[in-house]
C-alpha positions in Angstrom: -4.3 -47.6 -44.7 -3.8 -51.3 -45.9 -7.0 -53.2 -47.1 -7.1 -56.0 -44.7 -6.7 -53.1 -41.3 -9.7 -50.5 -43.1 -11.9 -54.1 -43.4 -11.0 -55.0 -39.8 -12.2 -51.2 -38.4 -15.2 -51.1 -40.5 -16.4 -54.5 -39.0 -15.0 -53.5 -35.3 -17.2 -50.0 -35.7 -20.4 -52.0 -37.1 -23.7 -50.0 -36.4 -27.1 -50.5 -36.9 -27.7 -54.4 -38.4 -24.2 -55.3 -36.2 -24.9 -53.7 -33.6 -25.3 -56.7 -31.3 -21.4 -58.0 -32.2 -20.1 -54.2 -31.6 -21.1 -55.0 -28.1 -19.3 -58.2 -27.7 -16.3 -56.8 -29.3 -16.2 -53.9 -26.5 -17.5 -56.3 -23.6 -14.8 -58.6 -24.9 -12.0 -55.2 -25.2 -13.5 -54.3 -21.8 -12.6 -57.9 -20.3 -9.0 -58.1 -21.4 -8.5 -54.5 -19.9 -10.1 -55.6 -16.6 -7.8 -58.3 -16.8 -4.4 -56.8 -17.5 -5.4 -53.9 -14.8 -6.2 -56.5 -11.7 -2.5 -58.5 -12.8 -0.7 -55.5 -12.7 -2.2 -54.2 -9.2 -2.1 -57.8 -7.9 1.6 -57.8 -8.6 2.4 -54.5 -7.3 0.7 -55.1 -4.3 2.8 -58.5 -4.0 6.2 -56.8 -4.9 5.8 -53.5 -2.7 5.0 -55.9 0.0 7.8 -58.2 -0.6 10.4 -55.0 -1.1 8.7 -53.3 2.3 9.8 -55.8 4.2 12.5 -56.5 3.2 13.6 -53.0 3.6 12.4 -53.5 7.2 14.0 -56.8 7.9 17.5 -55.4 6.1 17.5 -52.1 8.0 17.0 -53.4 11.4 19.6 -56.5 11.4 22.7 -57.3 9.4 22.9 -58.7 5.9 25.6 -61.0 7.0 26.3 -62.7 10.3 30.0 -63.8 10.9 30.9 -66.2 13.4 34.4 -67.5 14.3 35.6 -70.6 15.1 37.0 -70.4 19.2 35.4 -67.3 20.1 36.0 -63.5 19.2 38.8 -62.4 21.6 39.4 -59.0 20.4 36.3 -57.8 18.1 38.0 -54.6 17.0 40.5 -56.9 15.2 37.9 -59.3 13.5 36.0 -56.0 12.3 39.3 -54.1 10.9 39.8 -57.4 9.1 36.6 -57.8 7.7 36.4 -54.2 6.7 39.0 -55.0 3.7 36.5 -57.2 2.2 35.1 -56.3 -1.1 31.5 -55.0 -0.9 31.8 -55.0 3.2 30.2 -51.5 4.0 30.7 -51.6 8.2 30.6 -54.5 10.7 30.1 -54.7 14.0 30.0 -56.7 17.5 26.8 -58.4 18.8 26.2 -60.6 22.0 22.3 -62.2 21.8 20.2 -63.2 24.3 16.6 -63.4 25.8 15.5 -61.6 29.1 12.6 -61.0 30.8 12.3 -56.9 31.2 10.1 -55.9 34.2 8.3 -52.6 35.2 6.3 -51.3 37.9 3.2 -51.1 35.5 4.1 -54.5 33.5 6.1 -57.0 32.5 7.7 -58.6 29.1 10.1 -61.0 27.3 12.8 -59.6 25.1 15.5 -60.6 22.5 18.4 -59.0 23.9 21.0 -57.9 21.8 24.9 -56.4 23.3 26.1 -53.9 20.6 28.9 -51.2 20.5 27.3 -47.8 20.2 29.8 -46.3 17.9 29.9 -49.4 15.6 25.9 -50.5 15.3 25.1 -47.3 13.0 27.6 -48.4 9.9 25.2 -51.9 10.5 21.2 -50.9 11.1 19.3 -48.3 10.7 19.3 -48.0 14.5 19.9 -45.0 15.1 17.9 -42.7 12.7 15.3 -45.4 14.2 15.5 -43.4 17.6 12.5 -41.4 18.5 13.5 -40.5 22.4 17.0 -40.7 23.7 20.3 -41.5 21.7 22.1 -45.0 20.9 25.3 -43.3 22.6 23.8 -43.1 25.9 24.3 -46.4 26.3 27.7 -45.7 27.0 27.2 -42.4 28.9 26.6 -43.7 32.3 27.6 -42.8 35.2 29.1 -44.4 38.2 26.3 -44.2 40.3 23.4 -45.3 37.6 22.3 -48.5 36.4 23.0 -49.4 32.9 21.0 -48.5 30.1 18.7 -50.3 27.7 16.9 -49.1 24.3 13.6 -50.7 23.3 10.8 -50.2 21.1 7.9 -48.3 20.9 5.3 -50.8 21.5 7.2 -52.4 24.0 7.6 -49.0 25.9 3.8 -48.7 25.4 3.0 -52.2 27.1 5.5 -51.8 30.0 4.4 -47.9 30.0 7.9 -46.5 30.6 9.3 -43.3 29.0 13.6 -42.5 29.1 15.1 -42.4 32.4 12.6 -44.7 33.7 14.0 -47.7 35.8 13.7 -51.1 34.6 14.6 -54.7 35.8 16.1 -57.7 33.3 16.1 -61.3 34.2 18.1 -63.3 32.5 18.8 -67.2 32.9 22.3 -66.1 34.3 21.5 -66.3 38.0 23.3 -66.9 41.7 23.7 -70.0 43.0 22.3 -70.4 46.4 22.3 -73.5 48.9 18.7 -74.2 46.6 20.4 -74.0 43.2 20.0 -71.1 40.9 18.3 -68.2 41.2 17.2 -65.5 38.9 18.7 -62.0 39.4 17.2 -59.3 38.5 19.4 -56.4 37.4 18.8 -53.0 37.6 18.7 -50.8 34.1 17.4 -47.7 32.9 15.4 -46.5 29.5 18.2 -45.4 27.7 16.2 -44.8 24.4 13.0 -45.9 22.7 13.1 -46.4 19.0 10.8 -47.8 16.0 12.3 -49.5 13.3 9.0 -50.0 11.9 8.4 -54.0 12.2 6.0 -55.1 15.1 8.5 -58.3 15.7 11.4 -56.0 16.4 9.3 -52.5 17.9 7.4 -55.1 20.8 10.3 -57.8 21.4 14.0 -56.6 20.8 16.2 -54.7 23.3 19.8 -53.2 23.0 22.0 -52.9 25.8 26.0 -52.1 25.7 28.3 -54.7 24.9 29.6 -54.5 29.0 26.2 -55.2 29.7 25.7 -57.8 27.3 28.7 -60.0 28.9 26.9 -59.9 32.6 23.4 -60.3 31.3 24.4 -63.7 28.9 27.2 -64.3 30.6 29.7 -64.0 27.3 33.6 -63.4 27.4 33.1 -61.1 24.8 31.1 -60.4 21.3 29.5 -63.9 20.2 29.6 -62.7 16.3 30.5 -60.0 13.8 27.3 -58.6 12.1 28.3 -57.1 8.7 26.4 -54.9 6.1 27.2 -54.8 2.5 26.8 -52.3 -0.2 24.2 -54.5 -2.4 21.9 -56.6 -0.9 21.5 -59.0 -3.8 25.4 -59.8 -3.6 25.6 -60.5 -0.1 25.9 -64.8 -0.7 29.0 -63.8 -2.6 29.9 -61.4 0.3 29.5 -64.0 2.7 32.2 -66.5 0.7 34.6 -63.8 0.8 34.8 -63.7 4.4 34.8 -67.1 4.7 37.6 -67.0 2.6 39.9 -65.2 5.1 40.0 -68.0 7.2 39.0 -71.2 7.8 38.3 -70.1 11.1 35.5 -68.2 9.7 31.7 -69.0 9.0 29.1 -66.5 7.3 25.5 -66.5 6.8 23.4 -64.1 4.9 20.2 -62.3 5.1 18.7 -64.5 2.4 19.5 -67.7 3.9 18.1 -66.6 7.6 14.6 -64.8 5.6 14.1 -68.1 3.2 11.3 -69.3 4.7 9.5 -66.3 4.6 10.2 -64.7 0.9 10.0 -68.3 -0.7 6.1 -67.7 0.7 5.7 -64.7 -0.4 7.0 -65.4 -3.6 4.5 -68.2 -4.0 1.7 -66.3 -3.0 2.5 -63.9 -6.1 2.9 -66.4 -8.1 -0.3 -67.8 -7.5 -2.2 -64.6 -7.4 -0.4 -63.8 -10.9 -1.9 -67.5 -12.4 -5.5 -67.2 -10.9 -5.7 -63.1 -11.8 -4.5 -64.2 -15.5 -7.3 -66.3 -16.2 -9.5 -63.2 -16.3 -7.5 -62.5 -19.7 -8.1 -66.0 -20.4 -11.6 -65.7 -20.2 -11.5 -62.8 -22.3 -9.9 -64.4 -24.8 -12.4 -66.2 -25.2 -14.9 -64.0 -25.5 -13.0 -62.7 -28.6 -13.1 -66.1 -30.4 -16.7 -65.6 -29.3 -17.1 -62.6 -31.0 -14.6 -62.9 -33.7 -17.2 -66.3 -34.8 -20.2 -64.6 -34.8 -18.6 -61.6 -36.9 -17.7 -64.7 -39.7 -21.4 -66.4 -39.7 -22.7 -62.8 -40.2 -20.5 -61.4 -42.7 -20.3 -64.8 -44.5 -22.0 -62.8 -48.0 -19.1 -60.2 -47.3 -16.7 -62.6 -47.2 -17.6 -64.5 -50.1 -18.1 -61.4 -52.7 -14.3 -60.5 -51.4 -12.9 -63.6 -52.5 -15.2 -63.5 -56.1 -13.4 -60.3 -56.4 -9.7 -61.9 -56.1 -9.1 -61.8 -52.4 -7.1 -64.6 -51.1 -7.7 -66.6 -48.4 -4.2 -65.0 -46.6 -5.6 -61.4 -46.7 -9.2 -62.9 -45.1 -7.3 -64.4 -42.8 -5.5 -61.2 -41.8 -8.5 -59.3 -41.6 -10.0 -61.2 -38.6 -6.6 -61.8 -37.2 -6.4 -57.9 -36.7 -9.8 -57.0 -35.9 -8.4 -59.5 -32.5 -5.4 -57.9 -32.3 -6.8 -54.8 -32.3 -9.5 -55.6 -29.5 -6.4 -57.2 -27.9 -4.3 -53.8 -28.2 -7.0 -51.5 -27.0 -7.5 -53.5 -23.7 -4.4 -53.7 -23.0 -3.4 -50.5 -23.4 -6.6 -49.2 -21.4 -5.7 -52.1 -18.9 -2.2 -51.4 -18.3 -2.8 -47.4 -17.8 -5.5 -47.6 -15.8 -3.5 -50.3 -13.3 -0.8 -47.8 -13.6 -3.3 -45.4 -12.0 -4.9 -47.4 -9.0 -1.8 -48.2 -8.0 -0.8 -44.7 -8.1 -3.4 -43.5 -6.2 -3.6 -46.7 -3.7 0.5 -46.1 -3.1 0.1 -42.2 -3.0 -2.5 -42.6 -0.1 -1.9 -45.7 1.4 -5.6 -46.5 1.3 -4.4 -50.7 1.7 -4.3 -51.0 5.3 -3.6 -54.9 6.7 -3.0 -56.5 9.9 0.6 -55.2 12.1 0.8 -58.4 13.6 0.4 -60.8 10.9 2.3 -58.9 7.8 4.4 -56.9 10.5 4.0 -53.2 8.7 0.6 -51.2 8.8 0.0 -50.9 4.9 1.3 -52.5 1.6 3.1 -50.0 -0.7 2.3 -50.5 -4.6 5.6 -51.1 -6.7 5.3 -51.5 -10.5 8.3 -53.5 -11.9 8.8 -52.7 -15.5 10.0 -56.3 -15.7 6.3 -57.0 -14.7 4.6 -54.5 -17.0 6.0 -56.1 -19.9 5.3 -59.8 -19.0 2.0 -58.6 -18.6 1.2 -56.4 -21.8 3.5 -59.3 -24.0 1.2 -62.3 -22.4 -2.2 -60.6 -23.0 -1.2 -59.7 -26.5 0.1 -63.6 -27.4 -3.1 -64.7 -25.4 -5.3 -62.1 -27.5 -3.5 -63.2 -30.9 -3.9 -66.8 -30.3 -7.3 -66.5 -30.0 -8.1 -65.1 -33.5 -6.3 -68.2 -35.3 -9.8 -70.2 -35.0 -12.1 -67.9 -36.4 -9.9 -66.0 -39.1 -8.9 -69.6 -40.6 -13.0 -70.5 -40.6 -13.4 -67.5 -42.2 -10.5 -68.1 -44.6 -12.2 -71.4 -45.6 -15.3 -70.1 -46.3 -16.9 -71.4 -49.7 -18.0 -67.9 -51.8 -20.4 -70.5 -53.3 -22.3 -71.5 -50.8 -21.8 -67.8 -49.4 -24.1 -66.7 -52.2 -26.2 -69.3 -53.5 -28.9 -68.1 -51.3 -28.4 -63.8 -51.7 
């Protein structure tokens, strides 16, 4: 063992006369763990938040929404030729809309949305999203029954409808009449109830055909090509690609639509990160504490070391790693026990928030390794800097007026 570490864990284990700084050095140890352990949960709880949603978001609509220039005339077409894009994974038709869906035991506004059944699954994740009835029955209807309509589970709950229940939709497309327009309402059917998991999309979205879609908005065909790629994070270079089959063509991503909404959430963990870190701050600073009441009271130590030929340097370095060893401890302890919690708090989902502000029941705990070691490299730079103030006092200490008085 070198001279200047055995030195540093002889005065980091002091007993009886040193007892009192033996305590500082662990309340100080214990504060840097308490502060690397709330920065790692914080930012799990930030990025599992952030990813759940997203996963959400991207699983119920597109990653990238085509449009084209004087209408889609044949969609099949448009899709075939957007299919031989690089990283394009399926596409699809859509027709949007709003209507106002009606029951005998309620009523409620919906975003419509006109899909093809056989095309929507290579999209969202709508149908493995089904809980009662099938995306195909859409199609399946006969001659003498009103068209069909999937919506979500909390919708279904409010309008208390199960499948096979009749419905009505109004839409803005009415019948003109010697008064001006009138609403019509149109007969439909619950064709399927689904949960993709996001309040926004469970209470407010319903999918009709694409036939459907064309009477209810009154569209002469699909009003864009919805696309999903094979990675997420290169769906902006996705989107030129298309774009660049035609001028004809305009695309718009997922991250462009969601901006709003993960540039706030990224904020948020940032400033839970800054105002979590100042705990390690703070314990920092109770090591400079510490490391300045271990110099005033091993002053004779220190000055019958350097009678004996110890230089300055190797002083130095002894209370540079009695920090970095308080430093390396807490972190360590810090790091696995936040590697723990948000084990157990992800493993149980014991984090329950609001459905209808965050949109999903609980936050899931995701550690980032990225994120582990930002943490653990900023706690031991903060730890390290704080020993440089006492370990030079102690360096400067005269051995002559250390021991003029013992």
């Amino acid at each position: 063992m070198r001279f200047e570490l055995f030195i540093a864990l002889r005065y980091l284990l002091a007993r009886r006369k040193q007892a009192f700084i033996s305590v500082i050095s662990f309340i100080s140890t214990l504060g840097v763990a308490v502060g690397v352990m709330a920065l790692i949960i914080a930012l799990a709880l930030m990025t599992g938040l952030q990813e759940e949603l997203r996963n959400r978001i991207l699983g119920a609509t597109a990653h990238v929404y085509v449009y084209k220039t004087g209408g889609i005339e044949d969609y099949r077409a448009d899709v075939q030729k957007i299919m031989t894009v690089p990283g394009v994974a399926g596409a699809g038709p859509a027709i949007q809309g709003v209507a106002l869906i009606t029951s005998a035991q309620g009523r409620a506004f919906i975003s419509l949305k006109g899909i093809d059944p056989e095309l929507e699954q290579n999209v969202t994740d709508i149908r493995t999203a089904m809980q009662e009835g099938t995306v195909e029955a859409l199609d399946a209807v006969a001659e003498d029954e009103p068209e069909g309509i999937l919506i979500g589970r909390q919708a279904a709950d409010s309008l208390q409808v199960r499948v096979g229940d009749p419905v009505n939709l109004i839409t803005d497309q009415g019948i003109l009449t010697p008064t001006g327009v009138q609403a019509r309402a149109r007969p439909a059917r619950i064709a399927g109830i689904f949960a993709l998991g996001l309040q926004e999309f469970d209470a407010e979205w319903g999918f009709v055909s694409l036939r459907f879609a064309e009477r209810l908005v009154g569209s002469e065909g699909a009003q864009l090509i919805q696309v999903r790629v094979t990675d997420i994070n290169e769906s902006p270079e996705v989107a030129d690609r298309i774009e660049g089959l035609g001028a004809e063509y305009s695309a718009q991503d997922w991250g462009d639509l969601n901006k709003s909404l993960f540039a706030a959430l990224g904020l948020e963990k940032m400033a839970m990160s800054i105002a979590i870190g100042l705990i390690i701050m703070v314990a920092a600073l109770q090591i400079v504490a510490s490391l300045v009441l271990l110099v005033m009271e091993k002053s004779r130590d220190i000055g019958i070391l350097k009678t004996m030929g110890t230089s300055a340097k190797r002083i130095s370095a002894i209370f540079m790693m009695q920090g970095t060893i308080i430093g390396f401890v807490g972190t360590s302890a810090g790091t696995i026990g936040g590697l723990l919690i948000c084990w157990v708090l992800d493993r149980y989902k014991l984090v329950r928030i609001p459905q209808d502000v965050y949109q999903i029941a609980y936050v899931p705990f995701v550690v980032e390794p990225q994120d582990i070691a930002l943490v653990v490299v900023a706690s031991m730079v903060i730890c390290f800097l704080a020993t440089i103030y006492p370990s030079r006092q102690a360096a400067k200490l005269d051995p002559v007026q250390a021991l003029r008085f013992e």
